[in-house]
N, C-alpha and C positions, 0 to 999 in steps of 0.2 A: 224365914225372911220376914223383918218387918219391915214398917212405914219408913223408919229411917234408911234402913237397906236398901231399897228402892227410889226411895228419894233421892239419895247420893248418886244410886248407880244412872235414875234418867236424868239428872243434876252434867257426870260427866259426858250422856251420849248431846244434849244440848251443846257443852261447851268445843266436844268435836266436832258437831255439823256447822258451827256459826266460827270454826277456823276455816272455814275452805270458800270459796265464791259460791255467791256472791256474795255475804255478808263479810267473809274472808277478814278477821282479825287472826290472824296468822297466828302471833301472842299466844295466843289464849289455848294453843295445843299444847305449849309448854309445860301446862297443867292440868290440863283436861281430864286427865284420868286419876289423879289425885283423888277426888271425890269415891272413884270407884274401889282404886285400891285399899283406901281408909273403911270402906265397906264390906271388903271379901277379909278381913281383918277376924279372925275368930270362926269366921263360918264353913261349913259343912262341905264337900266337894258339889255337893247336889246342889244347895244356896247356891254356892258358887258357880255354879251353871246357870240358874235363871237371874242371880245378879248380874252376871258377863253378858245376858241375853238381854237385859234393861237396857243395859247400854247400848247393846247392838242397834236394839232394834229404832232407840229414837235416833241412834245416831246417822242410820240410815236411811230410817225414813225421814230426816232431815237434810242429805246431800243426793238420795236419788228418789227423789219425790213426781220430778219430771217423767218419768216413765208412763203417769198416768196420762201425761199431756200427747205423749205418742201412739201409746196403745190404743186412745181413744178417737184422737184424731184421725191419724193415720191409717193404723189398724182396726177402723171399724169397730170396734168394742163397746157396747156400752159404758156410759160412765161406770156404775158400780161393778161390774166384772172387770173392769180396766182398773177401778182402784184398787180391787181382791189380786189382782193379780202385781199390782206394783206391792200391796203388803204380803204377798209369798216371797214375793223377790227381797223383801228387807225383813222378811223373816229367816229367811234361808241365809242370807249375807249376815244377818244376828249370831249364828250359830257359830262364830271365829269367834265373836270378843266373847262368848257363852264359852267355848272350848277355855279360853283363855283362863278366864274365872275359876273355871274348875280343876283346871291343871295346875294355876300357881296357889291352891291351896296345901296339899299337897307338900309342896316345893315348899312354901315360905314353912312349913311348920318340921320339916325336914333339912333343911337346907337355910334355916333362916340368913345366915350372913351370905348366901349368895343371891336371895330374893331382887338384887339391885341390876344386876345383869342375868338370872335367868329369866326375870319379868321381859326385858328387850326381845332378850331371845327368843323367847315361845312369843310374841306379840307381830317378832318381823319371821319365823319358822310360817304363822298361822297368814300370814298375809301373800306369802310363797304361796303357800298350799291355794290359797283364794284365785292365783292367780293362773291356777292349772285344772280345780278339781271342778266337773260339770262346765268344759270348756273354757274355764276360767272366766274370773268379772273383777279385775284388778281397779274398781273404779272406786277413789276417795281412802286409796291409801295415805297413812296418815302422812309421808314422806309429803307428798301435793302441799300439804298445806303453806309449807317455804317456797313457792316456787319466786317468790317475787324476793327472798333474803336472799341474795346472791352468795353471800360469804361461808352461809352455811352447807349452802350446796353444790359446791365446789367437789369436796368429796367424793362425790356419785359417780365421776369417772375412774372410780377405785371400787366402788360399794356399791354402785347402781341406788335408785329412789330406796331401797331396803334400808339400805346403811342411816338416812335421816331418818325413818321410822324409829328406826333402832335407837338412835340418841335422844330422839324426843320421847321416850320410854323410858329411856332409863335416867334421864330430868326426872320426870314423872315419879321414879319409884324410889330417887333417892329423895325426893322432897315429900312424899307421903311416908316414907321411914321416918325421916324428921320429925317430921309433923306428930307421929304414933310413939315417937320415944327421941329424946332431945339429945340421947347419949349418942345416939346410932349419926354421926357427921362423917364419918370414916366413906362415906357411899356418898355425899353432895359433896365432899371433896373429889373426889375420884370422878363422880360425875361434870362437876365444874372442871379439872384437867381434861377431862372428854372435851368439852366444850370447845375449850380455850386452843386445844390441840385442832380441830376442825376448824374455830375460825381464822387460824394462824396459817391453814394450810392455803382457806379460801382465800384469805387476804394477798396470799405469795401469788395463787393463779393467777387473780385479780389485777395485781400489779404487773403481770407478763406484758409485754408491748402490743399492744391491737394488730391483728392480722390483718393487711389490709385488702380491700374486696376486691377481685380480679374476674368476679362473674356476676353480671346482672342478669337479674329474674323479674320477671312483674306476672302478678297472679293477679287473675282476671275474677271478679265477683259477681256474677251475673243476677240475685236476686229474683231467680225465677220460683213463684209460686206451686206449691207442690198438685195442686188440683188442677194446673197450665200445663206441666209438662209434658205429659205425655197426649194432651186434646190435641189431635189433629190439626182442630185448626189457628192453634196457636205456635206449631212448631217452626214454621218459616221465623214470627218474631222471636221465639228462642237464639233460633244458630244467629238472628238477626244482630242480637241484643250484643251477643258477643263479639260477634265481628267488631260490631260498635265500639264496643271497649277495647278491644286485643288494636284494632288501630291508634286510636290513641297512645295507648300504653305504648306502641311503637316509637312515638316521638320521642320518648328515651331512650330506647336503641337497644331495648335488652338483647341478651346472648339465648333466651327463652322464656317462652310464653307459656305459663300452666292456666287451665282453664280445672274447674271443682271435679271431683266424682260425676259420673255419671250426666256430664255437659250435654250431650250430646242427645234430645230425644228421639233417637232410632239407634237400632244396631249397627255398631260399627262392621262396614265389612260384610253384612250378611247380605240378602237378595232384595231382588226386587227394588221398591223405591228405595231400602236400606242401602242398595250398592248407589243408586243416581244421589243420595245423599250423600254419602261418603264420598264420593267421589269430585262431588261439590264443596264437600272440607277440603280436602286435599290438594284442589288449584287455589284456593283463596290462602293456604298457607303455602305453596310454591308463589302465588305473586307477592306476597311478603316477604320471603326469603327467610323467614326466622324459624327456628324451630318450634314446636307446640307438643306439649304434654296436655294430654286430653283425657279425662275418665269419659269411659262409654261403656253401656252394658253390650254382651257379647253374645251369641249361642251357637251351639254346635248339635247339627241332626248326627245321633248315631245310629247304627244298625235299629229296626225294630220302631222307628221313628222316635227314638229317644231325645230326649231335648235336653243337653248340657248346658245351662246359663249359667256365664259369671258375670262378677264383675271388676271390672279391665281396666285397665291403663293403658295409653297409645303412646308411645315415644315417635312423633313426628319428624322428618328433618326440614332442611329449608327448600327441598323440592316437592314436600308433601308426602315423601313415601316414609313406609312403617320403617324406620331405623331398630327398633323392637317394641315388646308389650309385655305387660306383669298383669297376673290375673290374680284378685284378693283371695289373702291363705286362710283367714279367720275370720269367718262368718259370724253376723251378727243374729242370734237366737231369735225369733219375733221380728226382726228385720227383715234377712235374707231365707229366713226360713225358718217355719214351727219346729220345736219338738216335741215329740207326741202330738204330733197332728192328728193320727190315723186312733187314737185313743181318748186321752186324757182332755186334750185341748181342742178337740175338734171343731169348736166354735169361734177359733183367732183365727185369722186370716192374719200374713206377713203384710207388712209396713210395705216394703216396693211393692209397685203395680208390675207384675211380670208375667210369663208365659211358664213359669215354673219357678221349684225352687233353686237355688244356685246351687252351684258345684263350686270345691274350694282349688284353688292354683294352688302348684308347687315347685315353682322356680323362682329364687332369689336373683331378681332380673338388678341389673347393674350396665347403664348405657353412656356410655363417652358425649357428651353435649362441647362444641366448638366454644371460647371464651375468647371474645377478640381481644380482648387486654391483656389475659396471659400467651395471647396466641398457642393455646394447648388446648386437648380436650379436659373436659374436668369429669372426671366421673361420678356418677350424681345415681339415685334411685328414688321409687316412691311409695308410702305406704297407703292406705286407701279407707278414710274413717276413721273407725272403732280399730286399728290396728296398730295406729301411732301407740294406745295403752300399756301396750304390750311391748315390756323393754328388750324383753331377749328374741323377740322376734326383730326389733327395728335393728339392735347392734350387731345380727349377721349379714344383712346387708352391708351397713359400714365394714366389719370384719371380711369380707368377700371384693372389695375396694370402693366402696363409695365415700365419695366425700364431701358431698352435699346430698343431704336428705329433703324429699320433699314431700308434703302429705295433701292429699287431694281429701274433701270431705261432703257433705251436705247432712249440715247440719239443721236443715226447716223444721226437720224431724220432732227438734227438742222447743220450737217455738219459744217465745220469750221467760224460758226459765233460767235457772241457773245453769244447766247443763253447757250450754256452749262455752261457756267460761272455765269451766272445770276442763272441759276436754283438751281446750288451749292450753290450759294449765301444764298439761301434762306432758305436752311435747316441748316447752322447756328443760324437763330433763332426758329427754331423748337425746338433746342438744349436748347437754354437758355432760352425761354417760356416755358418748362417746367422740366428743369435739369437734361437734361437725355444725355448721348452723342447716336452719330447718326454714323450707319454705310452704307455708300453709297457703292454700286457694280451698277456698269454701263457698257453696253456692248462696249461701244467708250471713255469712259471718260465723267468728272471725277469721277472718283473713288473717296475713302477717306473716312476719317474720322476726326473727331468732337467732343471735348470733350463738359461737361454739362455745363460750361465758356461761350461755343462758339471758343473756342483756334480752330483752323483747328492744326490735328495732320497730317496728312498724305494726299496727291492728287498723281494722276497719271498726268499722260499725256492724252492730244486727241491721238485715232485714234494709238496707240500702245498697246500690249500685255503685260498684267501688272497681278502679284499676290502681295496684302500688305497685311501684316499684324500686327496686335496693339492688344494690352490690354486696355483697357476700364472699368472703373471705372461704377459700373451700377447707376440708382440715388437713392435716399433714401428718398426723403420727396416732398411730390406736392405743387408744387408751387399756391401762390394764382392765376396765369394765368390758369394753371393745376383744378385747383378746379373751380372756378368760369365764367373763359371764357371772351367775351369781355367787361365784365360789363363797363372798360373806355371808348370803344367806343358807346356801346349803350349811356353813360352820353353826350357823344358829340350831339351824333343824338337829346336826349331829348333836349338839352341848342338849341342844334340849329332849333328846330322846335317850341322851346317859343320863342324865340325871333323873327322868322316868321310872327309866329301867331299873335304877338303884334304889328307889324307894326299897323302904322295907317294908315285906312282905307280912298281912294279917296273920298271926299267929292260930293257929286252930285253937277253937274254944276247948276247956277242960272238963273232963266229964266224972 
């Protein structure tokens, strides 16, 4: 590898972190990797690994840089062990576009005239695999970066966020063919019919007739300070704050009232002042008569004095009693709990102030909420955080019958970096994978809401006291994303693991 090899390859991972928010020129994914593949052009599989890892690594430590802003704050960390540990984390997420590098060499010198589509494919195969392997961290796929192009990401309810990955790839690798050999247009044709086929499709959704909104929500932002929350003697003005807002937001008359993650500074439910507090939620939503979706953390004594925390979702009704509750399936690593604490990492402490580490739920909870306009129930769910990310987790839900999604979060965590922005990002396409709009309440921002388009109707502010409220259109038919799930990306994985498999094989030397 030389200077120029590396220049190209940290050249592309710049032009993919400054597509995503906040700097977000969307554009500039369309060719972002052009640099890099002009560069893996001749070289070695090995080159081809730490060129793939050049990229990775500025590109990540350009879109999750904020990590150090939580570990450090939150988690107690020193600055400089909090930054070592945000650059393992964009080391580690390095090691996909490094796989990438090394694989499509390979391929291109084997397979040249298919380099234009197996490039896509091992690019959106390796982005899968990200999304699973070590818990998965599906965060600043490159699909995100459209979230605001409506036309192009129409799609997704057929391909999931995989499917843009995949077209913005193989842009990418028919215009770096071009670029390398002026004959080779046969692949920027093909790929401009890709194009033109997605945004032909977009433009058909686009122009379907607005579903119009038959359920209002207003999602309460309470801006409560993460070093407030759980002090004792600030907790009366917590539940205070909120009351505050949740009456207002009343003078609209929604059908329900979501209040963030973990609203609630005590255990829902549990003993002691836990239960005289809960129980004090409960008549202030029986005198409202509206229903409240509430995050609250939970625990459960077992045998041996074990202590099971999660964290929970409250489905309130309009007399204050539990109508049900979802407890979150996917835990956030360093959030809700170290791994290798008892080893490696013994010196992080998690992000929540808790009595332990949590335990993950496993019931895809789906509850009937009353909608005075449609006079029906609508059935609705909710995800909680870090789990909106995760599209095959949110589309069983829908798949199971919800048809408003809603996501509870508290983002303080990520402080005024880019991360909040990105995370909202992403439940736009939660929306249009599988046609449902999406209701966010966040205790810092953003807030908002999303219709089943992916249109953004409504966002708050960071870091201000916010009540919104909208009508929401619920969805009515599961999309093949909805039904089916990644079947385009798994076809990636299979195309990309025959053609692997078909290399041909080093000949034995001759003696």
């Amino acid at each position: 590898m030389n200077f120029r090899t590396a220049a190209l390859a940290a050249v592309s991972g710049l032009l993919l972190a400054a597509s995503f928010p906040t700097i977000q020129f969307s554009l500039l994914a369309w060719f972002a990797l052009v640099p890099l593949l002009i560069a893996l052009k001749g070289s070695s599989v090995r080159n081809g690994f730490w060129t793939g890892g050049i990229t990775g690594l500025v590109y990540f430590a350009g879109t999750v840089h904020w990590v150090t802003n939580s570990v450090h704050f939150y988690g107690g960390v020193p600055l400089i062990p909090a930054s070592l540990i945000t650059l393992l984390l964009c080391a580690y997420l390095a090691i996909y576009p490094a796989l990438f590098g090394a694989a499509l060499i390979p391929i291109r010198k084997n397979y040249p005239s298919l380099v234009f589509l197996s490039a896509p494919a091992l690019w959106t195969a390796l982005e899968l695999a990200r999304t699973y392997v070590f818990s998965g961290f599906p965060w600043s796929l490159l699909g995100y970066t459209q979230y605001t192009t409506l036309p192009v990401i129409q799609v997704a309810d057929i391909t999931g966020v995989y499917g843009i990955s995949f077209l913005i790839v193989l842009v990418n690798a028919a215009l770096a063919g071009f670029l390398m050999d002026r004959k080779r247009f046969v692949p920027l044709v093909a790929a401009g019919l890709a194009l033109a086929l997605v945004l032909s499709y977009g433009v058909m959704q686009l122009r379907k007739p607005e579903a119009k909104g038959t359920f209002t929500v207003s999602v309460i932002q309470g801006n409560i300070e993460q070093d407030k929350k759980w002090d004792a003697a600030y907790q009366a003005e917590v539940i205070a704050t909120y009351k505050r807002l949740t009456l207002k937001a009343l003078e609209a008359k929604p059908d329900l009232v979501i209040w963030p993650e973990t609203a609630t500074p005590f255990y829902f439910g549990g003993s002691g002042d836990n239960a005289a507090k809960t129980d004090d939620l409960r008549k202030f939503i029986a005198s409202t008569g509206t229903p409240l979706l509430t995050g609250s953390p939970t625990y459960e004594v077992m045998p041996g004095r074990i202590v099971h925390l999660r964290n929970s979702a409250f489905f309130l009704d309009g007399q204050g009693a539990v109508a049900d509750s979802y407890s979150k399936h996917h835990l956030v690593p360093f959030g809700e709990y170290v791994p290798l604490k008892n080893s490696l990492l013994f010196f992080v402490d998690k992000l929540v102030q808790a009595i332990g580490d949590f335990q993950a739920g496993s019931e895809y909870t789906v509850v009937g909420v009353r909608s005075a306009a449609a006079n029906r129930n609508i059935p609705l769910s909710t995800v909680i955080c870090y789990e909106i990310i995760f599209p095959d987790l949110v589309r069983r839900f829908v798949d199971r019958g919800a048809t408003v999604i809603t996501t509870i979060t508290n983002d303080a965590w990520f402080g005024r970096t880019a991360a909040p922005y990105q995370h909202f990002s992403m439940a736009v396409f939660r929306a249009v994978e599988n046609r449902v709009p999406v209701a966010r309440a966040a205790n810092t921002g953003i807030s908002g809401f999303i219709d089943a388009k992916g249109k953004i109707l409504q966002t708050s502010s960071l870091f201000v006291e916010a009540d919104l409220t909208q009508a929401l259109a619920p969805g009515s038919t599961k999309t093949f994303y909805t039904r089916y799930g990644d079947i385009f990306s798994y076809l990636c994985v299979i195309f990309t693991l025959l053609l692997l498999a078909k290399l041909p094989k080093k000949q034995p030397a001759r003696t």
